[in-house]
Every structure is written in structure tokens, then in C-alpha cells.
C-alpha positions as CSV (number, residue, x, y, z in Angstrom):
1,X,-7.4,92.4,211.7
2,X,-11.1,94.3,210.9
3,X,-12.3,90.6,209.0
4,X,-11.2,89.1,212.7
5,X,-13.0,91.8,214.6
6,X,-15.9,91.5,211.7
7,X,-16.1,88.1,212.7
8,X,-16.2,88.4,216.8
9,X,-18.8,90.5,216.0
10,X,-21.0,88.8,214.4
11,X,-21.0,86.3,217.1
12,X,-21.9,88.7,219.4
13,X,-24.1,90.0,217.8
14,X,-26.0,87.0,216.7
15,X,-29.4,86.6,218.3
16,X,-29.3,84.1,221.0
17,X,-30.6,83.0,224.3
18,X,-27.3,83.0,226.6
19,X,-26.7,79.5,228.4
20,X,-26.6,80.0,232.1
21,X,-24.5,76.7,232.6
22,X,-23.1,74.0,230.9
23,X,-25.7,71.6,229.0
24,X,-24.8,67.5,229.7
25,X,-24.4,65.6,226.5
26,X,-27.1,64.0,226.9
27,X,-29.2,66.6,226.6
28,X,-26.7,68.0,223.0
29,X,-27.3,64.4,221.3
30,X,-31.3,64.8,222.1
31,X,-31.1,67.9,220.4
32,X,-29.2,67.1,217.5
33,X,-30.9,63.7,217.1
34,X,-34.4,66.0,217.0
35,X,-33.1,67.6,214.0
36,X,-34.4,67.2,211.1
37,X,-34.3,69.9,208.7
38,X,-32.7,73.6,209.0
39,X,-32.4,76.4,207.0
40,X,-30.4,79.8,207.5
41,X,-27.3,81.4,206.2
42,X,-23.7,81.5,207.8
43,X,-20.6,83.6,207.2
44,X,-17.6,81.3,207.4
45,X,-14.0,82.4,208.9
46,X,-11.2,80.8,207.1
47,X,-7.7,80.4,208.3
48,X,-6.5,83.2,207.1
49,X,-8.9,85.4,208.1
50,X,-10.5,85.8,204.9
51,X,-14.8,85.7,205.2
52,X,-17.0,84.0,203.2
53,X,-20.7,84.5,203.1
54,X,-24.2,82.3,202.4
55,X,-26.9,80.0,202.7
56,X,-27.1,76.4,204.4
57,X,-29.5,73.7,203.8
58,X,-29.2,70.7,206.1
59,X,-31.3,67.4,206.2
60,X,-30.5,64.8,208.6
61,X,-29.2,62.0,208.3
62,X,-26.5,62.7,205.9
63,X,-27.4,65.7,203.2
64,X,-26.2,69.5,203.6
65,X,-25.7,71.9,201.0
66,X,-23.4,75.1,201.6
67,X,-24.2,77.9,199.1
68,X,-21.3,80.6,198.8
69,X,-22.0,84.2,197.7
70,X,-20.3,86.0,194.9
71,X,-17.6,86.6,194.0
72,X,-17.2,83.2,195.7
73,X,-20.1,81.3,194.2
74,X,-19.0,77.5,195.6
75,X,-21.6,74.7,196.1
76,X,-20.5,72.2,198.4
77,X,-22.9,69.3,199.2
78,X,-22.9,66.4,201.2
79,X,-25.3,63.2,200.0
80,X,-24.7,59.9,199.6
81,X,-21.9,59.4,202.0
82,X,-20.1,62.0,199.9
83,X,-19.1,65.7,200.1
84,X,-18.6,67.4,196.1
85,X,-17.0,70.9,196.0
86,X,-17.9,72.8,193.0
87,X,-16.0,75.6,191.7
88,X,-17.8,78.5,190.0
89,X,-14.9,79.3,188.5
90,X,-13.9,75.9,187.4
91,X,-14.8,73.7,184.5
92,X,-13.0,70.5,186.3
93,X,-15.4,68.0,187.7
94,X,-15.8,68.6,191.8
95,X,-13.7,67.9,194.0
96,X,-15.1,64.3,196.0
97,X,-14.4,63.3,199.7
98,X,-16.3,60.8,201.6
99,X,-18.1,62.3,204.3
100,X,-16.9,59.8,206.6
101,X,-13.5,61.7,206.6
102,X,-14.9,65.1,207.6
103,X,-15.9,65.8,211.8
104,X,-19.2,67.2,210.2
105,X,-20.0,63.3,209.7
106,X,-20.5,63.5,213.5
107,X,-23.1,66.2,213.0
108,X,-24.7,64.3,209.8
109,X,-25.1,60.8,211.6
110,X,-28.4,59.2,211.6
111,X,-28.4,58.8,215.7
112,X,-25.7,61.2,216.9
113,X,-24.1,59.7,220.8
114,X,-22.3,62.4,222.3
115,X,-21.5,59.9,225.0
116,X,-19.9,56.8,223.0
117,X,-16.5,56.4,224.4
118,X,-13.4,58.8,223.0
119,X,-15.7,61.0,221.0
120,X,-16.1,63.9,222.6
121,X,-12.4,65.3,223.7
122,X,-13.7,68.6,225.3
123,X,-17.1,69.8,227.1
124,X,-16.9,73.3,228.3
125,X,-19.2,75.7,229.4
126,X,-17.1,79.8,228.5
127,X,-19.6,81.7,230.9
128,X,-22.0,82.3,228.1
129,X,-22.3,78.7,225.9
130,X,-21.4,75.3,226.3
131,X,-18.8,74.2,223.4
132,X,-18.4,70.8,223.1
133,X,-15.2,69.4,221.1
134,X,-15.6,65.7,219.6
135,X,-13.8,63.6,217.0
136,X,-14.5,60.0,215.3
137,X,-12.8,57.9,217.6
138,X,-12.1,55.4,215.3
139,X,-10.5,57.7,212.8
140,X,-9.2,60.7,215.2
141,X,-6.7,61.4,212.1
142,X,-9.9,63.0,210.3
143,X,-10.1,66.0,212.4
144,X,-12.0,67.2,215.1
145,X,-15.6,70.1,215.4
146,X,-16.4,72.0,218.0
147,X,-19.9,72.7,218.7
148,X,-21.2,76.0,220.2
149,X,-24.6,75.6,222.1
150,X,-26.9,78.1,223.9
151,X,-29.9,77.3,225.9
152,X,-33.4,78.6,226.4
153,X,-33.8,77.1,224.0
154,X,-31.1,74.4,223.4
155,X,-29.9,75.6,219.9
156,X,-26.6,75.1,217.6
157,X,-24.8,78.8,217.0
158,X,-21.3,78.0,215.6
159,X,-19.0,75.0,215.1
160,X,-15.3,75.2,214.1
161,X,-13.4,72.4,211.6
162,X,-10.0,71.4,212.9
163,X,-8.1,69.4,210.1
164,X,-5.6,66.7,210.3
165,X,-3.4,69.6,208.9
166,X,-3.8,71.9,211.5
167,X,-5.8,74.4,209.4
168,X,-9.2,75.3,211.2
169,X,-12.5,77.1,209.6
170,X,-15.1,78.7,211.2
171,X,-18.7,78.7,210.6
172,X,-21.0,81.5,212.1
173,X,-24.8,80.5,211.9
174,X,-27.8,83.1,211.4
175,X,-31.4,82.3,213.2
176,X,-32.3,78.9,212.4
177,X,-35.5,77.7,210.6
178,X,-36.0,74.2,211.8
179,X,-38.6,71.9,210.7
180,X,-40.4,71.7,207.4
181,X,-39.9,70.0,203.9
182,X,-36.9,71.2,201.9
183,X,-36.7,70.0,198.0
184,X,-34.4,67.4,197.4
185,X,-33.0,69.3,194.4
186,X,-31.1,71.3,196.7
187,X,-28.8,67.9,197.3
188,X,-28.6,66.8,193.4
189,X,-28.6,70.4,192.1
190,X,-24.8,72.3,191.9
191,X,-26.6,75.3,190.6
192,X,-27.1,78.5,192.4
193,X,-30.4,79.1,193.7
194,X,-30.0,83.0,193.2
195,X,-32.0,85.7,195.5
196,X,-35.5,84.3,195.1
197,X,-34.7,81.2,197.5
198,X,-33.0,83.5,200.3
């Protein structure tokens, strides 16, 4: 119950500018199309409550690397049309899905559509953000994100993974730093980047 409450904090307390109505998907795809590189850290919610912490690279289209803090210590990148899960504590290979399978695809695409027909399921505004819920439509089985936005300026704070087994993980994002070259290491690299790239 205090990681839940942990959590809810956190998204209160995260510094944003507070939507004062709904944004049209239009105006969501322009945004996420505009994207080109970001940078911050996250602390993730998992299904059972448990928290993880870290950073996030992401490079549109396609590439996004998810580095866990200790004791977790994961690297979990997506390139190629791939997402690779590597396990600290682990000296299997990673795990390999294509990205194509994951609702973060959506996020990833080279020119994201908000308005193609039967991806987004859900367009909400809950008084303070607009949280837009959208799936592949030609492979619903995959899952489904939703997408927290505030305005003033337009910007992404959270998004939430539902999977095709009903398990769903939250992802809390920290002040973003958009814009700017990041080094392509970070996408062929499992390695930790340690304190000095934070």
C-alpha cells in the first residue's frame, strides 16, 4: 500500500503544466511526430505494486533504451524492430520480442496517426490531463498504452502497458529533455552507463 501511495505521489508531484481541456488527436500525433529525441528518468509501477527506478533514452523512429537501477540493473532496448531484455543477474542471452508486438510500437512509429481508424479505443480528458488509450488495430491481441498528456506546453507525463494477459505496468516520467544528439551506443550497448551519464 505505501509503494501505491509512493507512486500517486509522484505523479502529483511531478512538475507539469495542468491541461485545462481535452487536447484533439490531432494536435497528440503532431506532438509525438515532432519528437525526436528525449532524455529523463522514470520510476515504473509493476503489477504488483513493486517500483522500479531509472533512466530513458528514446530516439524516434524505433530505438529506446530503459536503464534500471540497482539492485535491478535491467537494460531493455528497442532497435531494429526488436525489443532485448537483459538481465543483470543472468548469463542467458536476452530475452527478444519484435517491437511490433508491444503498444509502445505505436509510440516508436516513424509517422504516429492518432486518427487511423480503430486505434485509439479511449480519449479522455480526467479534469487535469487528457489520456488517450490506443491499440494496433490490426493486432488488438498485442495489448493496448495509455498516454497521459498535459498542455501549456503539450508534453507526454505517463503511459500505462496493458498486456494480452491482463497484467498492466506503469511508467512515471521525470522533466523531459527533448531535442539534441544522443550516441548511438546507447542502442547497441547492454552495459550500464553508471552515475556519470545521469
Amino acid at each position: 500500500m505505501k509503494q501505491i501511495a509512493f507512486a500517486l505521489a509522484l505523479t502529483l508531484a511531478a512538475p507539469t503544466a495542468w491541461a485545462a481541456d481535452k487536447l484533439p488527436l490531432s494536435q497528440i500525433s503532431n506532438y509525438l511526430n515532432s519528437l525526436n529525441t528525449v532524455q529523463t528518468t522514470f520510476t515504473q509501477v509493476n503489477d504488483d505494486g513493486t517500483l522500479s527506478t531509472g533512466k530513458l533514452w528514446l530516439q524516434r523512429p524505433g530505438k529506446m533504451r530503459f536503464e534500471y537501477d540497482a539492485p535491478n540493473d535491467a537494460v531493455v532496448l528497442a532497435r531494429s524492430g526488436s525489443v532485448l531484455i537483459y538481465d543483470a543477474k543472468s548469463n542467458q542471452p536476452p530475452e527478444q520480442y519484435p517491437l511490433r508486438r508491444t503498444p509502445l510500437s505505436l509510440v516508436l512509429a516513424r509517422n504516429v496517426n492518432l486518427g487511423q481508424a480503430n486505434m485509439v479505443v479511449g480519449h479522455e480528458f480526467d479534469g487535469t490531463a487528457t489520456v488517450v488509450t490506443a491499440q494496433d488495430p490490426k493486432n488488438p491481441e498485442n495489448g493496448r498504452i495509455e498516454l497521459m498528456f498535459t498542455s501549456d506546453p503539450i508534453e507526454l507525463r505517463k503511459w500505462v502497458i496493458h498486456d494480452n494477459a491482463g497484467t498492466q505496468t506503469t511508467v512515471l516520467l521525470g522533466p523531459l529533455t527533448e531535442g539534441g544528439r544522443l550516441d548511438q551506443s546507447l542502442f547497441s550497448d547492454n552495459k550500464k552507463r553508471g552515475s556519470d551519464d545521469r
